[in-house]
C-alpha positions in Angstrom: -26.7 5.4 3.9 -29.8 7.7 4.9 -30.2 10.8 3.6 -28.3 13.7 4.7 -29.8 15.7 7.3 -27.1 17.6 9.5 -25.7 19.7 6.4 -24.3 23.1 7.0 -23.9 25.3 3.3 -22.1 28.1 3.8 -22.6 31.5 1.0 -20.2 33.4 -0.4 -21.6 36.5 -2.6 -25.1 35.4 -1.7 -24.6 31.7 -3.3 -23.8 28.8 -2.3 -20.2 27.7 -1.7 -19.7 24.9 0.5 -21.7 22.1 1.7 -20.3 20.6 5.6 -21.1 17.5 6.6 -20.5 15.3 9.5 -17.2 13.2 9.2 -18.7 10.4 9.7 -21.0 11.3 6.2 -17.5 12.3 4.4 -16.2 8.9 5.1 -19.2 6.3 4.4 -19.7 8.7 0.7 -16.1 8.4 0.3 -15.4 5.2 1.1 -14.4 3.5 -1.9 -11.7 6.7 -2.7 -10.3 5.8 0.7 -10.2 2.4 -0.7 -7.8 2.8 -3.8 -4.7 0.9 -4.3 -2.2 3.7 -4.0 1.9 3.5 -5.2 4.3 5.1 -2.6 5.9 8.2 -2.8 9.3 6.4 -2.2 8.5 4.3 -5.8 7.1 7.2 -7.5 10.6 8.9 -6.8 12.9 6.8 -8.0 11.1 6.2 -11.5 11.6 10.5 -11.7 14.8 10.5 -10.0 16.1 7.5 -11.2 15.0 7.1 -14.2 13.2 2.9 -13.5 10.5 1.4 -14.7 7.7 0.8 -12.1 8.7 -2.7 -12.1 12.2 -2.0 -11.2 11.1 0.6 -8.7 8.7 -0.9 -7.1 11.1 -4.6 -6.6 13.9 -2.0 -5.3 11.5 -0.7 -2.9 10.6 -4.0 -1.2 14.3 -4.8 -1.0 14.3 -7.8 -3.6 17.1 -8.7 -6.4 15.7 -9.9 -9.7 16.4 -13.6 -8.7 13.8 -13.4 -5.9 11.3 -12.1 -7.6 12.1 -14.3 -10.9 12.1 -17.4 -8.1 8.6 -16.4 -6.7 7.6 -16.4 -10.5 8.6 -19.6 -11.5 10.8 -18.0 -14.6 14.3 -17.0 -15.0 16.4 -14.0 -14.0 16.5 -12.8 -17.5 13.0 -12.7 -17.9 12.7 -10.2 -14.5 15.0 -8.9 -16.4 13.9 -7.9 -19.8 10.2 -7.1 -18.0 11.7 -4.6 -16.0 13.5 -2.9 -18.7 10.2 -1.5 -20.1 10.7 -2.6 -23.7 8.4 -5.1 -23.8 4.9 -5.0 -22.6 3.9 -7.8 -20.2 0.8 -9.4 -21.0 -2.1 -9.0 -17.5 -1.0 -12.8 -16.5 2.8 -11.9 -15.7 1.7 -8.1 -14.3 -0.2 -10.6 -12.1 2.3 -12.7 -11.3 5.1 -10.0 -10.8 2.4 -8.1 -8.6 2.0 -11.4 -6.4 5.5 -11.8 -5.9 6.3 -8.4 -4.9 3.0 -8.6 -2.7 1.2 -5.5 -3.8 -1.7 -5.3 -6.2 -1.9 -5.3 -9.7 -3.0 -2.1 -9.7 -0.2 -0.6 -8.4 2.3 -1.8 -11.4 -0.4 0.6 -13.8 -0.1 3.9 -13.5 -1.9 4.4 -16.7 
C-alpha cells in the first residue's frame, strides 16, 4: 500500500482527534480484521441461554445430531458425546476433525 496522502485530521481543544481516510485505505489497512473467523450470534446465545458447550452449540446450529457428526468423524456417538459435554479437553487433532465435520474453522470451536 502507498503512503497515505488524502488524510483529513480533524481538532478538538486544539489537538488532534481524528484521523479520516478514504474507504478504500480503511479496508486494504484493515484487511486482515475483516478476515477473522467469526462465531454467530445464534451460537453465542445458546451457550448463555442454554447453557452448551460450543461444541454442542455450534452442531445444534448447523442442524446435525451427534450421529452425523460422530459419522463424518469416523468415531462413535459416545465419543460426540463426551466431547461435547465439556469435561474433557479434546486434543487440536479432534477440534480439527469436529471443526471439519461441522464445516467451520477450527478457530471458531476456541473462544479462548
Amino acid at each position: 500500500m502507498s503512503a497515505l496522502t488524502n488524510v483529513q485530521i480533524i481538532e478538538q481543544g486544539g489537538y488532534p482527534a481524528f484521523a479520516v481516510i478514504p474507504y478504500e485505505d480503511f479496508v486494504t489497512l484493515t484487511k486482515e480484521r475483516y478476515n477473522e473467523q467469526t462465531v454467530p450470534h445464534e451460537v453465542v446465545s445458546k451457550m448463555i441461554d442454554d447453557d452448551m458447550t460450543i461444541f454442542q452449540a455450534w452442531r445444534v446450529f448447523k442442524k446435525m445430531t451427534q450421529q452425523e457428526v460422530a459419522e463424518k468423524m469416523g468415531i462413535p456417538q459416545s465419543n460426540v458425546s463426551r466431547i461435547e459435554s465439556g469435561k474433557t479437553s479434546p486434543s487440536f487433532q479432534t477440534i480439527k476433525a469436529y471443526a471439519k465435520a461441522l464445516g467451520v474453522a477450527p478457530e471458531q470451536l476456541d473462544l479462548d
